[in-house]
C-alpha positions as CSV (number, residue, x, y, z in Angstrom):
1,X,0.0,0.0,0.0
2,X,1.4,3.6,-0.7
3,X,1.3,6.2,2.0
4,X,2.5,9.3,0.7
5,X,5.9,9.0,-0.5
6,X,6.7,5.3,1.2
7,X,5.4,2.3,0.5
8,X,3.9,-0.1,3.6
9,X,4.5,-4.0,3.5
10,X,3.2,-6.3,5.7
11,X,3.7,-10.1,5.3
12,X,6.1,-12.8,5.4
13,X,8.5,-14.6,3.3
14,X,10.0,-18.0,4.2
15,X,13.5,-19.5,2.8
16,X,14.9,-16.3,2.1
17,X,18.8,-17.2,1.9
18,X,21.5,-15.1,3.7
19,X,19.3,-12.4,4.8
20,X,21.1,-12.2,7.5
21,X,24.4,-11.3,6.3
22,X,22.7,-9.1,3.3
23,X,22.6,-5.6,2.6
24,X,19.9,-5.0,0.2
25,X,17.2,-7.3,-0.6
26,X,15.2,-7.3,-3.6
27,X,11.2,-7.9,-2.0
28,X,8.4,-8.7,-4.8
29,X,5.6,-7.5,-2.8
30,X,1.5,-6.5,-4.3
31,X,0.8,-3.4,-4.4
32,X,-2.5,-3.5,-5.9
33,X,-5.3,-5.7,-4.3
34,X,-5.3,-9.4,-5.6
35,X,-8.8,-8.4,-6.4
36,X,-8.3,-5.2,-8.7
37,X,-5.2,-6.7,-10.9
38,X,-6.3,-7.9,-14.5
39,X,-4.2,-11.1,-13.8
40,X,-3.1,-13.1,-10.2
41,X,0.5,-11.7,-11.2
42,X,-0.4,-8.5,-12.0
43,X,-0.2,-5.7,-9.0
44,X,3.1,-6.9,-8.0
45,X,6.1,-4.8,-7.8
46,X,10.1,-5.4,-7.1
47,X,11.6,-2.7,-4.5
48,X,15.0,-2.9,-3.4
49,X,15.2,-2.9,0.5
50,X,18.3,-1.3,2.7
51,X,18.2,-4.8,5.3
52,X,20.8,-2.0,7.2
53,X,18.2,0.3,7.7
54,X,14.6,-2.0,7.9
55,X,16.3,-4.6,10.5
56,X,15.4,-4.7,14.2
57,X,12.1,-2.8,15.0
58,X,11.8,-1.0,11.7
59,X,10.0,-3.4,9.6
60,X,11.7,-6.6,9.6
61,X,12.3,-9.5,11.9
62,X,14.9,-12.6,10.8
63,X,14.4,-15.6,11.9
64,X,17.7,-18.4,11.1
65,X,15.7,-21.5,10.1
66,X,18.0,-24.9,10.9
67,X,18.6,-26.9,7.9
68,X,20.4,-30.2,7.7
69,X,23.3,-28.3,5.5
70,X,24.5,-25.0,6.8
71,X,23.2,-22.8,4.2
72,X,21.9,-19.9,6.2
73,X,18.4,-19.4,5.0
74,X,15.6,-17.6,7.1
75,X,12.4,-16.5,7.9
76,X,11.7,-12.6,7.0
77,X,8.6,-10.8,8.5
78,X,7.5,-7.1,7.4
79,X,5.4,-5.4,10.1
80,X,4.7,-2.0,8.5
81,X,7.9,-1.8,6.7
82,X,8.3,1.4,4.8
83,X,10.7,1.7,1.8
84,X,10.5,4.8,0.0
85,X,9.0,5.3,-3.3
86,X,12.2,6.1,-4.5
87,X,13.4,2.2,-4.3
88,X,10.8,0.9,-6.7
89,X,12.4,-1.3,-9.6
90,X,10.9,-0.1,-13.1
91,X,7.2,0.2,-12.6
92,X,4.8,-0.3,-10.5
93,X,2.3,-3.3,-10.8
94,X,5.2,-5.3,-13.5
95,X,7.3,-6.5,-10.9
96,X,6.6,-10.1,-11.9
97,X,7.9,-10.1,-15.3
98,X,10.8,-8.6,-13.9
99,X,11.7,-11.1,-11.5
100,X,10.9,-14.3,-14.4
101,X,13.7,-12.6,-16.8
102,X,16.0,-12.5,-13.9
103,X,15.3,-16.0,-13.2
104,X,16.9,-17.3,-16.0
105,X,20.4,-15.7,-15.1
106,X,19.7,-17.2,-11.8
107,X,19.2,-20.6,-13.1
108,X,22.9,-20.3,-14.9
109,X,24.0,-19.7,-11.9
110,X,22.8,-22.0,-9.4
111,X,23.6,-24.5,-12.1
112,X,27.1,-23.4,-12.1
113,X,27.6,-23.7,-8.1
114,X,26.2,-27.1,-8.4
115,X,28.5,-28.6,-11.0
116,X,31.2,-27.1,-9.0
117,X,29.7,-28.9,-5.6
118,X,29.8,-32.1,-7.6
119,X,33.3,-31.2,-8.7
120,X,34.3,-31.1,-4.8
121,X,32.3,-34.1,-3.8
122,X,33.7,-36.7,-6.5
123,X,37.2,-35.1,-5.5
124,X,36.4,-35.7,-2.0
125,X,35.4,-39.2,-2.9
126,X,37.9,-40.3,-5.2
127,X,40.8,-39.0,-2.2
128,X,39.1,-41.0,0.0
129,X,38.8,-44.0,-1.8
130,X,42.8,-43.8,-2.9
131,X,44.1,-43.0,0.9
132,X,41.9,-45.7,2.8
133,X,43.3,-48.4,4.2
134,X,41.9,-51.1,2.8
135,X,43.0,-54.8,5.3
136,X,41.0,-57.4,3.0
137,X,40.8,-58.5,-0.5
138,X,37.6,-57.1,-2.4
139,X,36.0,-60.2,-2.6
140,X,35.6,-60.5,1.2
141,X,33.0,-59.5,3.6
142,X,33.3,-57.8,6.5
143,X,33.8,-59.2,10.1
144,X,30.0,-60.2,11.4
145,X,28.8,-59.5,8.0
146,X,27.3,-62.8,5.6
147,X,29.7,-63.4,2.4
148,X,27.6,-63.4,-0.8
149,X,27.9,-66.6,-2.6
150,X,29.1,-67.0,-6.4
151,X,25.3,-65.5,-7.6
152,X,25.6,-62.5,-5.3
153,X,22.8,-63.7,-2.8
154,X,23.9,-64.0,1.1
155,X,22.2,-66.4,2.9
156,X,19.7,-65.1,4.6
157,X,18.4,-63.9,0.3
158,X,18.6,-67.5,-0.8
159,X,15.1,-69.0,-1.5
160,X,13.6,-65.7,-1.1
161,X,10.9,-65.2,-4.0
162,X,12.6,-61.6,-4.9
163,X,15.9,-62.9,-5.5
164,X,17.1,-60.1,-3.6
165,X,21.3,-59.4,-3.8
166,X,23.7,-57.9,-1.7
167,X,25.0,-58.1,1.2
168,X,21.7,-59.0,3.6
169,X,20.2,-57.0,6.0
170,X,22.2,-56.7,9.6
């Protein structure tokens, strides 16, 4: 909603990475009711947030959410956050379009950081699997575990109808 020469934002955004640590933030929010746009995208504009000057009891609260990898993602919530008029990205009501063509440079790159993840992981792997110490010949099971006869089935697979292989469950 505009007030004057500010716009107020109320609402909440969830896996927002790094907010935290960031600066600016680029916030699609509506600015015209769902119920006057021409389209459910229409009415939505891109403004670009100071996170310096919105944090604490300003507009926004950041919540850290745990994840199983430590990639720093939050919670935001805007409690009458005002960013001035000034801050709105090209024009009111087309923020959508905007963010979709940015999108695709996003892709490239969040296809990039994940070829070079892979690149670290098979690295990882492979130095692994050359410095391990390795005490018995492949062909033999582990102390306590059942050895796999010359079809691959251990015995506790044998006679099963699924013909199930491997090494047996322990």
């Amino acid at each position: 909603m505009r007030e004057g020469d500010h716009y107020i934002i109320n609402g909440q955004k969830i896996w927002t990475s790094r907010a935290e640590h960031s600066d600016l933030l680029l916030l699609l929010a509506r600015t015209t009711p769902r119920e006057q746009a021409k389209t459910r995208t229409g009415g939505l504009s891109v403004f670009l947030v100071d996170m310096r000057l919105a944090q604490g009891s300003t507009g926004i609260s950041i919540n850290p959410i745990r994840t199983m990898m430590n990639h720093a993602t939050t919670e935001l919530f805007f409690d009458d956050l005002r960013v001035p008029a000034e801050n709105l990205i090209g024009e009111e009501g087309q923020g959508f379009r905007y963010i979709l063509s940015g999108m695709n440079a996003e892709r490239i790159l969040i296809a990039a950081e994940c070829i070079g993840d892979a690149k670290w992981f098979i690295a990882k792997a492979a130095g692994y699997a050359k410095e391990r110490d390795r005490v018995r010949p492949p062909d033999r099971a582990e102390p306590g575990r059942p050895v796999p006869d010359r079809a691959g089935l251990c015995p506790d697979a044998r006679g099963r109808a699924d013909g199930a292989r491997g090494g047996g469950a322990l």
